[in-house]
Structures are given as structure tokens and as C-alpha cells.
DSSP file (Angstrom, degrees, kcal/mol; ACC not computed):
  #  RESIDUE AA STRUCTURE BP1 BP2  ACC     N-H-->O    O-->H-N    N-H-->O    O-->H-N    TCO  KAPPA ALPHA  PHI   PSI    X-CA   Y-CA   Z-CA
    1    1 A X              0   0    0      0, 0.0     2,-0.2     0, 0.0     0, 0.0   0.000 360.0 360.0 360.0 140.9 -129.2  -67.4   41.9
    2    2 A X        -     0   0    0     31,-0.0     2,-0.2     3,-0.0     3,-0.1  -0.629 360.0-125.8 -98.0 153.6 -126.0  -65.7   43.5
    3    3 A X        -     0   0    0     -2,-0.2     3,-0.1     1,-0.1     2,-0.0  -0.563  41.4 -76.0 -89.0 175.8 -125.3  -62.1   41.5
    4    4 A X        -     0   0    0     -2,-0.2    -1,-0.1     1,-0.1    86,-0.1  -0.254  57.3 -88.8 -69.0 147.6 -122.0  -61.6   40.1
    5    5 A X        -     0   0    0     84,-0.1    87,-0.9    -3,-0.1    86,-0.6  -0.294  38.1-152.4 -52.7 149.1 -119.2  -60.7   42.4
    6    6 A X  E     -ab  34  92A   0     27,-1.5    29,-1.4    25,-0.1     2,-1.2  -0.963  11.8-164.8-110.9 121.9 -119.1  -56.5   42.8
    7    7 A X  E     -ab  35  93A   0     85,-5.1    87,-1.5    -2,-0.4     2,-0.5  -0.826   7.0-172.6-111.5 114.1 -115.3  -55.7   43.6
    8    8 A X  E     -ab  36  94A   0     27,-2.5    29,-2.0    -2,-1.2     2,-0.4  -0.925  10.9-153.9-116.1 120.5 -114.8  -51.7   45.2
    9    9 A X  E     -a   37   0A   0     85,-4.6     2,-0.3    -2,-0.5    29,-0.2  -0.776   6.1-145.8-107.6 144.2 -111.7  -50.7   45.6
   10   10 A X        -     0   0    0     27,-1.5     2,-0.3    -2,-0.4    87,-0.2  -0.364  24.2-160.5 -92.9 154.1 -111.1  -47.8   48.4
   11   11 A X  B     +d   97   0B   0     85,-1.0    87,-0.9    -2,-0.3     2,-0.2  -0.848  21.1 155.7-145.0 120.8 -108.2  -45.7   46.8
   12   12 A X  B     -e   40   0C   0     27,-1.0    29,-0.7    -2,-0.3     2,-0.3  -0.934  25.5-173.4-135.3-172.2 -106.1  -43.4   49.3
   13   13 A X  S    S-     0   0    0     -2,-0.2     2,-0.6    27,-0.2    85,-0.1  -0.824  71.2 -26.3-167.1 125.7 -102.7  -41.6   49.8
   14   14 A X  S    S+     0   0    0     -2,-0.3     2,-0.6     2,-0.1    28,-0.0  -0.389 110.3  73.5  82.6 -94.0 -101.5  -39.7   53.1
   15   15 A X        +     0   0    0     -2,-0.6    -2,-0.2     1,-0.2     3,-0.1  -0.579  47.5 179.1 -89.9 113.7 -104.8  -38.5   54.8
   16   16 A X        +     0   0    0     -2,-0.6     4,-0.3     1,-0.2     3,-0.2   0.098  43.8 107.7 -37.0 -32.4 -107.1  -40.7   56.5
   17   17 A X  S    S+     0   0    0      1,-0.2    -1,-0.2     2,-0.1    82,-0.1  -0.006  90.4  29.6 -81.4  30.8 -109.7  -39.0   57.8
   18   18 A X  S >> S+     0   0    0     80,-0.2     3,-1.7    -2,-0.2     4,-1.3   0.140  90.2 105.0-116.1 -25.9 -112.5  -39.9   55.6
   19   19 A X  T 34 S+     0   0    0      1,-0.3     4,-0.2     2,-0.2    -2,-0.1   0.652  81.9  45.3 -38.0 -36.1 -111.0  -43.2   55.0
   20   20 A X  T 3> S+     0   0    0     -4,-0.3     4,-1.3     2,-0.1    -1,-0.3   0.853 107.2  54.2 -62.7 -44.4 -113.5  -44.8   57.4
   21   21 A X  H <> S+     0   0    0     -3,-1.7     4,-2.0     2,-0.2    -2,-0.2   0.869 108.5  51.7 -68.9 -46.4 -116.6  -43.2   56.2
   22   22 A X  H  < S+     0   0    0     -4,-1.3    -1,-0.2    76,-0.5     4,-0.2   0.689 110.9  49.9 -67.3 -30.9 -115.8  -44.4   52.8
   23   23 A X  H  > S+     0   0    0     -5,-0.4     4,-3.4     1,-0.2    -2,-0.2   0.783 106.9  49.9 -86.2 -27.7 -115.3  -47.8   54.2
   24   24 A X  H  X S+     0   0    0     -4,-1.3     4,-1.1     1,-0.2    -2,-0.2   0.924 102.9  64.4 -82.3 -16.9 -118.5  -48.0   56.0
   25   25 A X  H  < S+     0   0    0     -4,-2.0    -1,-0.2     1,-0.2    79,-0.2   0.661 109.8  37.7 -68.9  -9.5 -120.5  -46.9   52.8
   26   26 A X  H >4 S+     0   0    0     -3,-0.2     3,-2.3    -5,-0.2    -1,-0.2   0.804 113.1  58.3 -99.8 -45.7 -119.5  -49.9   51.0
   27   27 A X  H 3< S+     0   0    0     -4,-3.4    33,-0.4     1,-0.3    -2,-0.2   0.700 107.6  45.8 -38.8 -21.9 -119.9  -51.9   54.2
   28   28 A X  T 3< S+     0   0    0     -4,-1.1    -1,-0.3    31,-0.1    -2,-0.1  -0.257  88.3 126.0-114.9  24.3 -123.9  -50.9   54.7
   29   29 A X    <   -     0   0    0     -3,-2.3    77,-0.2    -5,-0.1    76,-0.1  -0.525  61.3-139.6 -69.6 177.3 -124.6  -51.6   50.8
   30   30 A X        +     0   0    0     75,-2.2     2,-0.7     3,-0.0    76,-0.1   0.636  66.4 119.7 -99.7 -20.4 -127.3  -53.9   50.2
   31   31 A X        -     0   0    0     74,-0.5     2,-2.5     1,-0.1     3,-0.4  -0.388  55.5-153.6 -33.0  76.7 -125.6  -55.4   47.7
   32   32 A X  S    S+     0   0    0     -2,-0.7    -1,-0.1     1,-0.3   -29,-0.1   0.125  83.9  46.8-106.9  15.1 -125.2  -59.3   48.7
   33   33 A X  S    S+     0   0    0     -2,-2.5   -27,-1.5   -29,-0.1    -1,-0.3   0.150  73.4 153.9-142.3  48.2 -122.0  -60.2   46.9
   34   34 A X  E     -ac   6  63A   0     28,-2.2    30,-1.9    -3,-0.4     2,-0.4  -0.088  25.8-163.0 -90.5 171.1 -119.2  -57.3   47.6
   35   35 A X  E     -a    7   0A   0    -29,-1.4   -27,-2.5    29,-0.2     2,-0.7  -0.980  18.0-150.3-141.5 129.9 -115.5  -57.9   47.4
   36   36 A X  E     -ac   8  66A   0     29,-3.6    31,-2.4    -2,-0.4     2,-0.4  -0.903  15.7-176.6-125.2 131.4 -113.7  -55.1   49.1
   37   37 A X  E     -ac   9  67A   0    -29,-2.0   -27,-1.5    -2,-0.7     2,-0.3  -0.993   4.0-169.7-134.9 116.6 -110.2  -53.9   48.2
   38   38 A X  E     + c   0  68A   0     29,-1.6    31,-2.3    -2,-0.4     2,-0.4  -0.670  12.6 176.6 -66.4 142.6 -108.4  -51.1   50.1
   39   39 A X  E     - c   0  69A   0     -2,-0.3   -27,-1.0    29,-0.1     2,-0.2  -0.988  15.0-161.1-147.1 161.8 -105.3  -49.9   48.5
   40   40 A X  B     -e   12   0C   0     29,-1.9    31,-0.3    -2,-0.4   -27,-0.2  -0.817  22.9-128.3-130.4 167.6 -103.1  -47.1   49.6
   41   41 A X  S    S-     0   0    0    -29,-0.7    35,-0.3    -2,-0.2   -28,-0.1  -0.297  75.0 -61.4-141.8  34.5 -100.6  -45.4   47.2
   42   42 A X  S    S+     0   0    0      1,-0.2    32,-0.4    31,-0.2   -29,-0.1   0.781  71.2 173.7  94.6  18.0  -97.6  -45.8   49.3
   43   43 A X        -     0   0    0    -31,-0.2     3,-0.4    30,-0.1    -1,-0.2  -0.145  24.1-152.0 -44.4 132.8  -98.4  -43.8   52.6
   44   44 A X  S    S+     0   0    0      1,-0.2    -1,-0.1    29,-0.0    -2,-0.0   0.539  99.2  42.7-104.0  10.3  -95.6  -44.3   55.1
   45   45 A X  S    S+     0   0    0      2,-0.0     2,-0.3     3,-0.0    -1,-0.2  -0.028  77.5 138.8-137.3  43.5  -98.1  -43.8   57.8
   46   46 A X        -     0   0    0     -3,-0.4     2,-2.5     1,-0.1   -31,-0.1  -0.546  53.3-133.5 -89.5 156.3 -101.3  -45.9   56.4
   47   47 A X     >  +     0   0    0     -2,-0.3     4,-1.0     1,-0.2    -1,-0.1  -0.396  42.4 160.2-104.3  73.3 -102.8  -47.7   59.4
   48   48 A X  T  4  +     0   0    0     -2,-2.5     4,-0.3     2,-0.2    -1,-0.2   0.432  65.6  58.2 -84.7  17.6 -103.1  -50.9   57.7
   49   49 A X  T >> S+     0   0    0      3,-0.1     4,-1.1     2,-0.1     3,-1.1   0.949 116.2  42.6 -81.4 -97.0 -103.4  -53.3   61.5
   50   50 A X  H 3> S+     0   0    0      2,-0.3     4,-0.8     1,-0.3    -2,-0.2   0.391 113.0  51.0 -74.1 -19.7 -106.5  -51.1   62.3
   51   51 A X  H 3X S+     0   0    0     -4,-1.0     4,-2.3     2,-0.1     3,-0.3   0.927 111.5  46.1 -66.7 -42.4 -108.0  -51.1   58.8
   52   52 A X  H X> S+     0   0    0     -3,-1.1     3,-2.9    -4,-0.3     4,-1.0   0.982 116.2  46.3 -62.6 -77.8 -107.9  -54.4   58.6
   53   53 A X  H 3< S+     0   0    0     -4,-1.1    -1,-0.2     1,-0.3    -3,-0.1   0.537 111.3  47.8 -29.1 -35.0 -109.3  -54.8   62.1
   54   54 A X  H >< S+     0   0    0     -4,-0.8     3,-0.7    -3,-0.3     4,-0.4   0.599 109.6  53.0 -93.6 -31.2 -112.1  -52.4   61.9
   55   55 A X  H XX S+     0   0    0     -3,-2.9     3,-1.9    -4,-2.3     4,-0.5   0.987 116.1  48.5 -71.4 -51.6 -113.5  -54.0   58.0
   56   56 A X  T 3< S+     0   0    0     -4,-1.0    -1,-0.2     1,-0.3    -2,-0.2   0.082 112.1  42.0 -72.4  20.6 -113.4  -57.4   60.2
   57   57 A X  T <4 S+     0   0    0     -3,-0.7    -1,-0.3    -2,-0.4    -2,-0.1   0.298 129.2  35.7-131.1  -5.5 -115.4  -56.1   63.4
   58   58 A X  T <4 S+     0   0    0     -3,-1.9     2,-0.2    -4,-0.4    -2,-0.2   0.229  87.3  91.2-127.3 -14.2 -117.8  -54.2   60.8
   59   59 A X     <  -     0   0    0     -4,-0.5     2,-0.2     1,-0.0   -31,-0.1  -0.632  60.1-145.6-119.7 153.5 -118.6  -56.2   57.3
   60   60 A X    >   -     0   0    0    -33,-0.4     3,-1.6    -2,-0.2    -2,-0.1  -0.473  45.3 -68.9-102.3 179.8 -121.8  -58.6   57.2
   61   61 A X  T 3  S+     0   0    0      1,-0.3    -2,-0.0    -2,-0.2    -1,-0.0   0.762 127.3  72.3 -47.4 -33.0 -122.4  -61.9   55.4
   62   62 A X  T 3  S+     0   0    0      1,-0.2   -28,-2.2   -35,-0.1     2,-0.6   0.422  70.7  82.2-100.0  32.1 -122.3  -59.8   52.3
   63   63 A X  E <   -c   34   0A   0     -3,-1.6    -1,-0.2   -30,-0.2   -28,-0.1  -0.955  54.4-177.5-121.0 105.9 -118.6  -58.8   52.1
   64   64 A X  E     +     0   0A   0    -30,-1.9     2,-0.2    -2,-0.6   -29,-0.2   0.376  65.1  10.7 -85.5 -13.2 -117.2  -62.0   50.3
   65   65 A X  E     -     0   0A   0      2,-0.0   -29,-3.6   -31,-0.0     2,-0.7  -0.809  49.1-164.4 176.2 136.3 -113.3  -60.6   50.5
   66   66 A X  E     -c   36   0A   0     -2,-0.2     2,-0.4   -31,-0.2   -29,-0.2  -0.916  14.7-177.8-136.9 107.2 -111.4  -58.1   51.9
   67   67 A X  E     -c   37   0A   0    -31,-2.4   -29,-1.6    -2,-0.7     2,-0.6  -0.776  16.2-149.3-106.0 159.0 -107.7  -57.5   50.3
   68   68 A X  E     -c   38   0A   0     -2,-0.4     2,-0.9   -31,-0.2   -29,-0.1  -0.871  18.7-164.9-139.0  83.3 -105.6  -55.0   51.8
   69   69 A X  E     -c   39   0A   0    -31,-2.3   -29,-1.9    -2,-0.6     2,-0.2  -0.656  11.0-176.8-103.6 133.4 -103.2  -53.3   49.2
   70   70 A X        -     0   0    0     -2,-0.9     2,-0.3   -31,-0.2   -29,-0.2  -0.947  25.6-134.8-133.2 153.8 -100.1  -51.1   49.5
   71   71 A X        -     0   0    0    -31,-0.3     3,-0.2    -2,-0.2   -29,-0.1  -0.675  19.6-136.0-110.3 146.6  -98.1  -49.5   47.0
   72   72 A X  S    S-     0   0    0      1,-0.3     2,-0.4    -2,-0.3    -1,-0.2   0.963  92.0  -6.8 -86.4 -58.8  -94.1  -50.2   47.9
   73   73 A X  S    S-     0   0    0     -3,-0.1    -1,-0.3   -29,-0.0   -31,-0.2  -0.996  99.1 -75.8-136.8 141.9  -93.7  -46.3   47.0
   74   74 A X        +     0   0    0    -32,-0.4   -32,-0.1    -2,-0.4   -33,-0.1  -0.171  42.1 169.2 -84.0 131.3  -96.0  -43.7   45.6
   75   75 A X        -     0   0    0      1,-0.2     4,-0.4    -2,-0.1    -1,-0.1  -0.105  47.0-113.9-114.1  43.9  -96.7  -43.8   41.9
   76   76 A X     >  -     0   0    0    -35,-0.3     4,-0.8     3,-0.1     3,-0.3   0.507  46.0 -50.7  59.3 164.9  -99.4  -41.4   41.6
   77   77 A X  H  > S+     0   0    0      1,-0.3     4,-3.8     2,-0.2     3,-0.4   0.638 123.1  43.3 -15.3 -76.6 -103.6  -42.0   40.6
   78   78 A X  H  > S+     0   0    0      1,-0.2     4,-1.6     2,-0.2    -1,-0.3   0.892 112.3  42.8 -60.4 -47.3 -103.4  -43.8   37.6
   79   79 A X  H  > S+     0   0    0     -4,-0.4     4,-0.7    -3,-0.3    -1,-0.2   0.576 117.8  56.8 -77.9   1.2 -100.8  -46.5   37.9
   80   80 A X  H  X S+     0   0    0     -4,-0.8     4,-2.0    -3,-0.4     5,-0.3   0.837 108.0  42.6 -72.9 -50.8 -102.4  -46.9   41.3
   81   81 A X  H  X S+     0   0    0     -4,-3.8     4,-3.3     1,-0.2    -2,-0.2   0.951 114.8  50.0 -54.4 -42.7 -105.6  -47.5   40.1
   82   82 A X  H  X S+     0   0    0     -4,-1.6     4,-0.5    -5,-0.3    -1,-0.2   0.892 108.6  49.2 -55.1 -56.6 -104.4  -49.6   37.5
   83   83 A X  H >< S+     0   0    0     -4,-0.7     3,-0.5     2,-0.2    -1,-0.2   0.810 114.3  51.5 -62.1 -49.6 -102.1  -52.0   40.0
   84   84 A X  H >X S+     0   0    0     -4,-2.0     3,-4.4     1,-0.2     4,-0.6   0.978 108.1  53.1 -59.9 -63.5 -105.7  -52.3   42.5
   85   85 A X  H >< S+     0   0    0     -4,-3.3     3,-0.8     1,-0.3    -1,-0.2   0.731 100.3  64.7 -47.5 -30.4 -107.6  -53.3   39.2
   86   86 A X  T << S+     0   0    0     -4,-0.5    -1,-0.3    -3,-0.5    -2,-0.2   0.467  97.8  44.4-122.6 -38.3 -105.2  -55.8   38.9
   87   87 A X  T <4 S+     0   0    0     -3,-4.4    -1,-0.3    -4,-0.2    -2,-0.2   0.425  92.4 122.2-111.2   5.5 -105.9  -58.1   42.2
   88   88 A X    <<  -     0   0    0     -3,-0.8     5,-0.1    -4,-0.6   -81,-0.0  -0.411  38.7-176.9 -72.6 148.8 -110.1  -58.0   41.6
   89   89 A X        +     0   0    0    -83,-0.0    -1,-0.1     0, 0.0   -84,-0.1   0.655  44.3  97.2-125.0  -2.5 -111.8  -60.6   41.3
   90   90 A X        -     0   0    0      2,-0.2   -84,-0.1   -86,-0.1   -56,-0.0  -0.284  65.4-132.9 -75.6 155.1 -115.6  -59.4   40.5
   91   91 A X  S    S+     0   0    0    -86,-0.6     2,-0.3    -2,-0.1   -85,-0.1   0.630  99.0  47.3 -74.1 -24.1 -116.9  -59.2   37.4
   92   92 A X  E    S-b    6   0A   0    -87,-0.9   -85,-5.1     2,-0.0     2,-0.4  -0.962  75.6-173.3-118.7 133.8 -118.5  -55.4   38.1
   93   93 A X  E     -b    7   0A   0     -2,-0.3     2,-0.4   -87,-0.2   -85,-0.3  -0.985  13.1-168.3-135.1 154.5 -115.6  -53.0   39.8
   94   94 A X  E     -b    8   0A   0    -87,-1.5   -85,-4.6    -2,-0.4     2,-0.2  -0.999  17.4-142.4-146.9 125.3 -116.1  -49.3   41.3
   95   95 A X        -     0   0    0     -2,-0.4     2,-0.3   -87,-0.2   -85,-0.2  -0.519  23.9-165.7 -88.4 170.5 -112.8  -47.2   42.1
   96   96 A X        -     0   0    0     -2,-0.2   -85,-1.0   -87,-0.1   -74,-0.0  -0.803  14.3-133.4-167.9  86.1 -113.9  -45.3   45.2
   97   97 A X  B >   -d   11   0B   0     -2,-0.3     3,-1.4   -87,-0.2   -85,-0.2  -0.356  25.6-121.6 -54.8 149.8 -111.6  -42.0   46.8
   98   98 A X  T 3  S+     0   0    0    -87,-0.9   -76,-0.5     1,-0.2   -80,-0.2   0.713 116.6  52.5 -46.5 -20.0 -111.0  -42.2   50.8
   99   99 A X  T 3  S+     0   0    0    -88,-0.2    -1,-0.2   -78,-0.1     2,-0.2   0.498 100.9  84.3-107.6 -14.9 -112.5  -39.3   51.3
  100  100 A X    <   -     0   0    0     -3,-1.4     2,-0.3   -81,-0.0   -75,-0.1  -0.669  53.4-156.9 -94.6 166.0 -116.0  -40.3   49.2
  101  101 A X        -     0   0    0     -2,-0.2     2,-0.9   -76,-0.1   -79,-0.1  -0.925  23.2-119.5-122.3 151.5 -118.9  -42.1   50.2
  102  102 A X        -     0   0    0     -2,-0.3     2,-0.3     1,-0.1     5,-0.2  -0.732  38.1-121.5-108.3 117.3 -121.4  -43.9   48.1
  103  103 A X  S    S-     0   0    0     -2,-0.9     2,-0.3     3,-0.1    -1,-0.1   0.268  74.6  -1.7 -29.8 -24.2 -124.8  -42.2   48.7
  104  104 A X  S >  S-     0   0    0     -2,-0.3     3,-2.1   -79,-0.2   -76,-0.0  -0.961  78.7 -88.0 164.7 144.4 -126.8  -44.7   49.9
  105  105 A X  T 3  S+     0   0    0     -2,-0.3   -75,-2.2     1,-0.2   -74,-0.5   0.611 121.4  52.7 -49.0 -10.3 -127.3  -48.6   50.9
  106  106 A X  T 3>  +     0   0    0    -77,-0.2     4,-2.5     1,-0.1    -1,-0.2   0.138  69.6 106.0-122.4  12.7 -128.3  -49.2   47.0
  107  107 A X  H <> S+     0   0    0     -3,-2.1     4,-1.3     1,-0.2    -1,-0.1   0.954  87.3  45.1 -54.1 -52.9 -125.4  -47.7   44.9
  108  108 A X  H  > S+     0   0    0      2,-0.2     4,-1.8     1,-0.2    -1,-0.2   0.761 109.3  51.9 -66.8 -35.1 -124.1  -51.1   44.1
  109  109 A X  H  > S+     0   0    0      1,-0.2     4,-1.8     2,-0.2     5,-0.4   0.970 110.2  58.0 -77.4 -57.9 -127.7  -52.8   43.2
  110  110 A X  H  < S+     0   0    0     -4,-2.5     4,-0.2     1,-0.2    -2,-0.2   0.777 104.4  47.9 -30.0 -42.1 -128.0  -49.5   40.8
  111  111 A X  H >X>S+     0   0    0     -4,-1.3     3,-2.6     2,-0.2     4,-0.9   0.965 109.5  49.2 -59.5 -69.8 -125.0  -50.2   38.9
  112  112 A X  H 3<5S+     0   0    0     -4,-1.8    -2,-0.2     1,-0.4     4,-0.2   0.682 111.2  50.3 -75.3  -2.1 -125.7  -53.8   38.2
  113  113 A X  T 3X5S+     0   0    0     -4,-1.8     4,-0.5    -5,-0.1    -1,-0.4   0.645 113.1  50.1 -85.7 -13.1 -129.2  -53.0   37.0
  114  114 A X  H X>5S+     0   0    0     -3,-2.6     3,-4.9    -5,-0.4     4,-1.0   0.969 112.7  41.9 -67.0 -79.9 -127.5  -50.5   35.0
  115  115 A X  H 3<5S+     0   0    0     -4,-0.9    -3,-0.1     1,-0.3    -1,-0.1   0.695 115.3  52.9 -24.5 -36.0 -124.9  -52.9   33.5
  116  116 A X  H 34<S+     0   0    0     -5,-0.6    -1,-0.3     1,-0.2    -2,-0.1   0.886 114.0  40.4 -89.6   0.2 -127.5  -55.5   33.1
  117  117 A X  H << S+     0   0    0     -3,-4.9    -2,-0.2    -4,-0.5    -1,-0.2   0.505 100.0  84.3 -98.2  -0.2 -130.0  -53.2   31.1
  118  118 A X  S  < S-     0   0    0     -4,-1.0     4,-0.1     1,-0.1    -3,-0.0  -0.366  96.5 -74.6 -99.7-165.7 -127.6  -51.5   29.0
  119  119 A X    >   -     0   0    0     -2,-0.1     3,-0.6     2,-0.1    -1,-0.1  -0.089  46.5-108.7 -68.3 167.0 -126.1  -53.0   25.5
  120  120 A X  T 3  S+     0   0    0      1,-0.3    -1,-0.1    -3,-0.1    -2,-0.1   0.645 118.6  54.3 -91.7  -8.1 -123.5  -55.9   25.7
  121  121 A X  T 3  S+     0   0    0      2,-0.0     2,-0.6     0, 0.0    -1,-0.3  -0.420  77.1 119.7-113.5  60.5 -120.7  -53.7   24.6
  122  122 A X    <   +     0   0    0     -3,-0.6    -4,-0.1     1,-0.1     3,-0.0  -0.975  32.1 166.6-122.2 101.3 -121.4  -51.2   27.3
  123  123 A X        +     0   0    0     -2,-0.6     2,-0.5     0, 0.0    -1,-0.1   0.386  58.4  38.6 -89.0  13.2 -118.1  -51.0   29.6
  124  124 A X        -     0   0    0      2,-0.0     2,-0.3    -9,-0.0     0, 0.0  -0.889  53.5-169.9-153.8 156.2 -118.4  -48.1   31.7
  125  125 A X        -     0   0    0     -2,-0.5     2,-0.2    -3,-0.0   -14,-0.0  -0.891  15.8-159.2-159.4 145.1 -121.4  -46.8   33.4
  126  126 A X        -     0   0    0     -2,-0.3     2,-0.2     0, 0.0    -2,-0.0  -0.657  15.4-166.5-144.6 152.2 -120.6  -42.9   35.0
  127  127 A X        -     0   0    0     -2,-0.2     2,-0.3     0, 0.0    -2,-0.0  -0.956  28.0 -80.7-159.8 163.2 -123.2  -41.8   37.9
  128  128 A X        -     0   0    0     -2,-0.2     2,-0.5     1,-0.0     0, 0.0  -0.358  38.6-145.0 -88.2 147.9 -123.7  -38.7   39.4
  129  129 A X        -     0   0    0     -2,-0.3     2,-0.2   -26,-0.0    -1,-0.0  -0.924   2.8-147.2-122.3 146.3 -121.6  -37.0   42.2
  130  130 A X        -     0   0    0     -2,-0.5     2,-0.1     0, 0.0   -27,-0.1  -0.913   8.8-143.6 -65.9  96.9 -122.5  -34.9   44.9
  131  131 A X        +     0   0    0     -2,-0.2     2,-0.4     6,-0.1     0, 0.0  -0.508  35.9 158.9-104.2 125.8 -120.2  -32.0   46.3
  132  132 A X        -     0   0    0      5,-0.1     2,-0.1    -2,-0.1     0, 0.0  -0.916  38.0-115.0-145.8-176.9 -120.5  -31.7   50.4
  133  133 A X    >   -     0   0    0     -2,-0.4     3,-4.8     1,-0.0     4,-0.2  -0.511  50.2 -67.7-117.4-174.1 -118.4  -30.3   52.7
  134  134 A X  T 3  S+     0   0    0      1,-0.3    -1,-0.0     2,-0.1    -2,-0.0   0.783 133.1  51.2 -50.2 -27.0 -116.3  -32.2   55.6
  135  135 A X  T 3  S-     0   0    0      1,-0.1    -1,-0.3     2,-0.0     0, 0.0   0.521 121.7-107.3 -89.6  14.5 -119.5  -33.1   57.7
  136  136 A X    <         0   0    0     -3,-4.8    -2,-0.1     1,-0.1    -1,-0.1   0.888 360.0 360.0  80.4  25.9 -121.2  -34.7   54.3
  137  137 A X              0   0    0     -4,-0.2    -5,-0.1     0, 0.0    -3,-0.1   0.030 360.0 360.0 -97.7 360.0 -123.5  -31.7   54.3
């Protein structure tokens, strides 16, 4: 039985330099059914030829779709997030800063044992974050 799609969207604006690390932590889940959505929030200098290159030299069998979103000009956190939600197509979704990483290969299987154990009017499920500094330390 295939699980339900999990759609994680990458969220940045301006600076880049976690932006990878954020991308390979969703790439190394275990998770066997991902949809991955970058979106940027209107960067004039997001390097979206080299994102795009780098998810497609990187993602396994289990990243089912990789959309690539830009905001025409920036309209700050919430109506970004909101405009991203917007183009998913999984049924379970996790927003996702550039600059975080999702602890460990099994974040995504965690959720959707969460989701499938909790009550049927359970939308949200909150998990705990971790404070490190630039080297993830």
C-alpha cells in the first residue's frame, strides 16, 4: 500500500546559505512518498538554475515532485506561506525555513504516525525544535 503523498515546502528570502542543508534533510528522509516544494519570497538573487540542478543530481526514488516557486515580489511570511500551500499536492504538508533542518532521516514517518494515531479532527501536529548555532552544533 503506497502512503499518502508528504508535500515540504522549503521557505526562503535573500540568504542562502543554509538553503542546501535544509534541502538535503528532506532529501535523506526515509519517508518513501515526498513531494518537495522550494519557494522563495521574491529574492532578486535566488539561484533557482542551481537549485533546481542540485535537488535533480541528489533526490532518490522517494522524491515524487519537485516544484520550484518564486514570489514576483516580496510579500512577507505569511502570504508566502499561504501562496506555497497553494501549489501542494500531498495530503500531509510541513513548512520548512532555509536555514532549518529536519533532525533526522525519520521526521516525516513521525508525523504521519502522529496524524494517523491522533483523532480525525486533528489538523495540526507541532514538534519539537532544537536551537544550534551555524555549524548545527
Amino acid at each position: 500500500m503506497t502512503k499518502p503523498l508528504f508535500s515540504v515546502i522549503v521557505l526562503c528570502y535573500r540568504h542562502f546559505e543554509y538553503l542546501y542543508d535544509a534541502i538535503d534533510s528532506v532529501l535523506n528522509q526515509s519517508y518513501p512518498n515526498i513531494e518537495l516544494i522550494v519557494s522563495d519570497d521574491g529574492s532578486d538573487n535566488f539561484p533557482e538554475e542551481a537549485v533546481n540542478e542540485y535537488i535533480a543530481c541528489n533526490k532518490s526514488s522517494n522524491i515524487k515532485s519537485v516544484k520550484i516557486h518564486r514570489e514576483e515580489s516580496n510579500v512577507g511570511t505569511v502570504k508566502h506561506l499561504n501562496h506555497a500551500v497553494k501549489i501542494i499536492s500531498g495530503e500531509y504538508v510541513i513548512a520548512l525555513a532555509g536555514d532549518d533542518v529536519l533532525k533526522d532521516a525519520s521526521v516525516l514517518e513521525q508525523y504521519r504516525e502522529g496524524f494517523e494515531k491522533a483523532p480525525l479532527d486533528c489538523y495540526i501536529e507541532m514538534a519539537q525544535t532544537g536551537m544550534y548555532d551555524d555549524k548545527l552544533q
